[in-house]
C-alpha positions, 0 to 999 in steps of 0.5 A: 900804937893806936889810941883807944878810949874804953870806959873803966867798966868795960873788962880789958882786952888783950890788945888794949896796950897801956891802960890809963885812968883818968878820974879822981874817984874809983869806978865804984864796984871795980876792983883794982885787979879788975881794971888791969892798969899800968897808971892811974893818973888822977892828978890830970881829972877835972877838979871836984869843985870843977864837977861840982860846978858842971852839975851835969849842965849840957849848956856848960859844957864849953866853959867847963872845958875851958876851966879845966884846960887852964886848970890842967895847964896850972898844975904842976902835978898835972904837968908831972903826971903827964911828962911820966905818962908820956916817959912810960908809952916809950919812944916809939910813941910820939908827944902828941899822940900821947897826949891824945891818948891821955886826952881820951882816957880824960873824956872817957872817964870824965865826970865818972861817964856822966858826960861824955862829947858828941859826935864831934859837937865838942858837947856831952849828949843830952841826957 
């Protein structure tokens, strides 16, 4: 199984496979049934006062991902939310792509799509 990232206002499609959300807050104006998912899994989203903090400040970007890596390796709901995440792609999925996988599904819906990482600079695109 692959890893794909998809934002919650892209509709599903057929080989999506398992559908993670990953955010504290719904997608405005989505319906649940909409969605099509099997988690959501807000326990592994970035704290509010996080994004409080990050305030859609680009020159933040790596000191909001290391507050919310410690923030994440902290919280043992985080780290439960993540082992039934892991439990739930079955067998055939390794530990690590797993963990991909939800990392992704944390970029995509990071900050409800107001940040998202670029090309490979690790910081979200200028707005």
């Amino acid at each position: 199984m692959g890893v794909q990232r998809k934002r919650a206002y892209e509709p599903p499609a057929d080989g999506d496979g398992y559908r993670v959300l990953v955010d504290r807050l719904w997608p405005r104006g989505v319906r649940k049934e909409a969605l099509a998912l099997d988690a959501w899994l807000k326990q592994l989203a970035p704290s509010d006062e996080l994004r409080r903090w990050y305030g859609h400040e680009v020159a933040r970007w790596p000191e909001f991902e290391q507050r919310y890596r410690e923030e994440l390796a902290a919280s043992g709901e985080a780290q439960a939310a993540l082992d039934a995440a892991i439990a739930a792609l079955g067998p055939e999925v390794s530990r690590d792509e797993a963990a991909r996988l939800l990392e992704l599904a944390r970029l995509a819906n990071e900050l409800r799509g107001l940040a998202r990482p670029g090309g490979g600079s690790g910081a979200p695109p200028a707005r």
